[in-house]
Wavefront OBJ file of the C-alpha trace (Angstrom):
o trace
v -38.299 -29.266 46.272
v -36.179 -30.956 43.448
v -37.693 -33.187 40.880
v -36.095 -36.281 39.570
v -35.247 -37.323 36.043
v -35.219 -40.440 34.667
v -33.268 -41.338 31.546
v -34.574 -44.194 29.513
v -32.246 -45.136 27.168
v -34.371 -47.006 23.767
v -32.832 -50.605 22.712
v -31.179 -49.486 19.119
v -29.458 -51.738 16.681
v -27.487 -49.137 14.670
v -23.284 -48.201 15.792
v -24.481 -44.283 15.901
v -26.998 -44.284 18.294
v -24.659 -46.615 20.653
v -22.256 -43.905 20.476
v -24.652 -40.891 21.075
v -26.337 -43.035 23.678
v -22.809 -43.288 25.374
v -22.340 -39.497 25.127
v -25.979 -39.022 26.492
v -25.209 -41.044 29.276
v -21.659 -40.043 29.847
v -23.319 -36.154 30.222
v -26.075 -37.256 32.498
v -23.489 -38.891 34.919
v -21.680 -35.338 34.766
v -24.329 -33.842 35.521
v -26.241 -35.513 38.396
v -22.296 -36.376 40.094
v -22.106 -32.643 39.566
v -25.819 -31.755 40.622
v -24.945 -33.851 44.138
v -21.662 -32.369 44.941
v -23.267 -28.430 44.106
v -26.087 -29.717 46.793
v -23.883 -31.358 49.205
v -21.648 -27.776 48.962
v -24.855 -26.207 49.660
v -25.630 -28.059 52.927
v -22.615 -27.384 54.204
v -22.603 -24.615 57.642
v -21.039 -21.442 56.250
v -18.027 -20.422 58.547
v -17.878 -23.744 60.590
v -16.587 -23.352 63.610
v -17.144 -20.140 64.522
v -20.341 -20.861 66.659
v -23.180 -18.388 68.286
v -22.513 -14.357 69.241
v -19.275 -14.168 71.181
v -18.880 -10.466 71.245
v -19.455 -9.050 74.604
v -21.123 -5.279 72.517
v -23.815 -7.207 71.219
v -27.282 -7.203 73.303
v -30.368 -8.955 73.340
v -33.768 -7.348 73.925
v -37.721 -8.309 73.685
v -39.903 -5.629 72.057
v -42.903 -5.385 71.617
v -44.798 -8.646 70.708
v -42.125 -10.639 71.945
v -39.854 -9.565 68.956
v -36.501 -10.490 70.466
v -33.749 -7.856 68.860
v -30.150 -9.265 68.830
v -27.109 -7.256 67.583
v -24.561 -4.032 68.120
v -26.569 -0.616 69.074
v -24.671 0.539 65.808
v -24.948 -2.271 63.812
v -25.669 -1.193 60.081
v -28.444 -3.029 59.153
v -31.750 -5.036 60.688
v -33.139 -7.995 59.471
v -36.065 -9.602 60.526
v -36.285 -13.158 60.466
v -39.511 -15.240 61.014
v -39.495 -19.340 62.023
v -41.207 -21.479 63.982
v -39.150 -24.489 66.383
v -40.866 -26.961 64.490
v -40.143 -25.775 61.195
v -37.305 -28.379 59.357
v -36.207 -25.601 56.818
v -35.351 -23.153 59.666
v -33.381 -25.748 61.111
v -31.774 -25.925 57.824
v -31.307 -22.128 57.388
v -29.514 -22.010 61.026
v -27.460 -25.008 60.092
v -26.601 -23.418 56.401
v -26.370 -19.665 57.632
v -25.904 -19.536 61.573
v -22.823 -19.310 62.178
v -21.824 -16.648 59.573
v -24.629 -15.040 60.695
v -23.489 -14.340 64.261
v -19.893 -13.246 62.904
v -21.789 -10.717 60.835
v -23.848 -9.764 64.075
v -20.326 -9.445 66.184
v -18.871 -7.398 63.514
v -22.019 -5.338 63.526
v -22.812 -5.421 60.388
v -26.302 -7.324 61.014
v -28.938 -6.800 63.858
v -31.900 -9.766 63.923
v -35.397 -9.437 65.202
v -36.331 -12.875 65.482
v -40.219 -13.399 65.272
v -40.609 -17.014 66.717
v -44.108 -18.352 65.579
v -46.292 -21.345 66.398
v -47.796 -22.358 63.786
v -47.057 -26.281 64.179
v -48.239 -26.480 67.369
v -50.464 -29.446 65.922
v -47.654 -31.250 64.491
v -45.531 -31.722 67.771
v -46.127 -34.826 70.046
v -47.073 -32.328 73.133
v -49.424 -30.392 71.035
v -47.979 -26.417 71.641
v -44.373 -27.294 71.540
v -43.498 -24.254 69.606
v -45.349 -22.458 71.826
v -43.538 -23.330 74.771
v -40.063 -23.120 72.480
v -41.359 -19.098 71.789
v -41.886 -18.962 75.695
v -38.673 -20.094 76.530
v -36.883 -18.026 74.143
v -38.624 -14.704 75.300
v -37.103 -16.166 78.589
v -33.980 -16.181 77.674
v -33.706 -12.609 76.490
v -35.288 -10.875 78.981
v -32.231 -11.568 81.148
v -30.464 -9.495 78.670
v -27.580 -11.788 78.194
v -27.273 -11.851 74.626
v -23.926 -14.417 74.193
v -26.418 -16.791 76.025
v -29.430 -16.129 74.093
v -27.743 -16.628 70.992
v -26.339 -19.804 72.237
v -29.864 -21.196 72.374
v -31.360 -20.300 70.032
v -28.924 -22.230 67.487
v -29.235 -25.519 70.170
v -33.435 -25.035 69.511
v -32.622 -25.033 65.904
v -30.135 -27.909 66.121
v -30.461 -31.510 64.464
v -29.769 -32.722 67.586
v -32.387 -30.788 69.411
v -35.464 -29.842 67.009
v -38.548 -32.057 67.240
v -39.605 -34.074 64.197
v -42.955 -32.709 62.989
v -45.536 -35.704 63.546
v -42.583 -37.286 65.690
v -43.721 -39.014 68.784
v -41.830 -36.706 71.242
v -40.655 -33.275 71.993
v -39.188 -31.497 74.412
v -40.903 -30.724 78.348
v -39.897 -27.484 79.735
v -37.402 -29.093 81.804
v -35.882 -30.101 78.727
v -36.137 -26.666 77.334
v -34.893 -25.216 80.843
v -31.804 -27.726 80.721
v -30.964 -26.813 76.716
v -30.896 -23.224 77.770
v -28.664 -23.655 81.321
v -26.253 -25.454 78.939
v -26.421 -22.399 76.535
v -25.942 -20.059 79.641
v -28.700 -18.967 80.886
v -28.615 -17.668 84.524
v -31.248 -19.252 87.331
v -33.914 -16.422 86.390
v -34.288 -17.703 83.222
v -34.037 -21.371 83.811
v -36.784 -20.975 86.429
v -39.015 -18.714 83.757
v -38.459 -21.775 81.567
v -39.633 -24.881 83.765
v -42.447 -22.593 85.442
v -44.379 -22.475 81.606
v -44.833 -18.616 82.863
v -44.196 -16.986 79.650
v -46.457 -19.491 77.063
v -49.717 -17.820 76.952
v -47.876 -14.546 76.874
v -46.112 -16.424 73.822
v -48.893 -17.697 71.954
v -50.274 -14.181 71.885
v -47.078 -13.060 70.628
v -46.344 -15.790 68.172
v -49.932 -14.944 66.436
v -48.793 -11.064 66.691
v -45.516 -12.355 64.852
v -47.938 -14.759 62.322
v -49.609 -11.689 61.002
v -46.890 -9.614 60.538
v -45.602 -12.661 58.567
v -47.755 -12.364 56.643
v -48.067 -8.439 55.801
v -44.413 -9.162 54.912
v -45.515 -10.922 51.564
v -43.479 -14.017 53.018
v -44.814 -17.299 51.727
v -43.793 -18.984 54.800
v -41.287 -19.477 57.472
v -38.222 -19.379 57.482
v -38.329 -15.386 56.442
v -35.653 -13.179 56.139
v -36.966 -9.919 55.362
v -35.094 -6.706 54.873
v -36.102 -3.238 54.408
v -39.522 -4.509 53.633
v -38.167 -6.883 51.100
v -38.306 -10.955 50.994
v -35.191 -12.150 50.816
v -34.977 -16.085 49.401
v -31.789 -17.313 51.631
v -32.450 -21.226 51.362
v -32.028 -20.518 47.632
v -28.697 -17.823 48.035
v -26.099 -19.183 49.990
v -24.524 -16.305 49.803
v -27.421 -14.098 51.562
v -25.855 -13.286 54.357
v -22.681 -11.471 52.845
v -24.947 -9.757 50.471
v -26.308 -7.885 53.246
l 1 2 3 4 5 6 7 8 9 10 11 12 13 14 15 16 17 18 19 20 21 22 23 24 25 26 27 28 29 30 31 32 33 34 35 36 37 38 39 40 41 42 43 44 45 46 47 48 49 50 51 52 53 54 55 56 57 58 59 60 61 62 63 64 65 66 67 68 69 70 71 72 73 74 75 76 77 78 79 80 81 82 83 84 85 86 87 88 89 90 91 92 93 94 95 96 97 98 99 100 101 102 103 104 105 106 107 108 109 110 111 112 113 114 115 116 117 118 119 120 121 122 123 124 125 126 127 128 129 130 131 132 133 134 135 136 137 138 139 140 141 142 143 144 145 146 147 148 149 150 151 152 153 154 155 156 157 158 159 160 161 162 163 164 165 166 167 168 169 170 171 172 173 174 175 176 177 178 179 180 181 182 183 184 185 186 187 188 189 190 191 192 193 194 195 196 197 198 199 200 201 202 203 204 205 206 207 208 209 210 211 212 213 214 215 216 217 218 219 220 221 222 223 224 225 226 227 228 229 230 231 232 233 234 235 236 237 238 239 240 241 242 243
């Protein structure tokens, strides 16, 4: 996403072009020391250590085409925000914006519809991995609890828990049924997880979410779109606040 520089200093023989060659590279080290602390800044969670939806108000409900809806019935604004399991840069949006995220949602200030695609079904070792990571979400919130939904979705979107794409394994649904027990699931959903029952329900979904991707204008995933308009939040830190 970032392109590298290289600085080639020329072999001169003359005392003033020693000196501006110092300065030169005196101001390049400023720069790229400052360039990697701005970035590392960047990659840092926003309100760390607050961790998913804790507010009891907040519910959690599918709509229709699997659209799961999170947040207060008088929350002020709705989002919708499009990614697919597999996709790195939503993992880096959750880890970047999560967290401040699901403050803003217990305040109320922000509702989500999360459209979970499956689009890199082909690049997961299993082959429909985000497929059966749509399916297991849609399991999730049908049981209405919404602390627990929230819970796993940020564990799906987890370095610790999303799938390399191309990587030579993934998650079974046991594996996806275990993740979301730990999250908080009840039995109902843990059972709707390791049965598979939901993923060809899902991939009709996730295709019903893939179009409305695109009708968005959104280049790709991850999408936050609001009122009809694409908002860049890798790019703006500071996205969810400006909400």
């Amino acid at each position: 996403m970032s392109s590298k520089n290289k600085y080639n200093p020329q072999p001169e023989s003359s005392r003033s072009t020693y000196i501006l060659g110092g300065l030169a590279v005196a101001i390049i080290a400023v720069l790229v020391i400052g360039g990697v602390l701005w970035q590392s800044n960047r990659s840092e969670p926003r309100n760390a250590g607050y961790g998913s939806v804790q507010n009891s108000e907040v519910q959690v409900t599918k709509q229709e085409n699997g659209v799961v809806l999170l947040g207060r019935p008088d929350a002020a604004v709705t989002i919708d925000l499009f990614e697919d399991p597999m996709c790195p840069y939503c993992g880096e949006l959750e880890h970047q914006s999560g967290q401040e995220l699901a403050q803003a949602i217990d305040e109320g200030k922000v509702a989500v519809r999360y459209h979970i695609l499956n689009f890199l079904d082909q690049l997961s070792a299993s082959g429909d991995y985000s497929t059966r990571a749509v399916a297991a979400s849609q399991c999730v919130a049908d049981t209405g609890d919404a602390i627990a939904y929230s819970a796993f979705h940020a564990e799906l979107f987890s370095p610790a828990n999303q799938p390399q794409e191309n990587g030579s394994t993934d998650h079974t649904n046991d594996d996806l049924a275990q993740m979301a027990r730990e999250a908080g699931a009840n039995d109902a959903a843990v059972q709707c997880i390791s049965s598979g029952a939901n993923v060809n329900q899902a991939a009709i979904d996730a295709e019903a979410g893939r179009q409305a991707l695109a009708a968005s204008g959104a280049q790709g995933t991850p999408a936050v779109v609001k009122d009809g308009t694409v908002i860049d939040a890798l790019s703006n830190p500071n996205w969810v606040a400006e909400l």
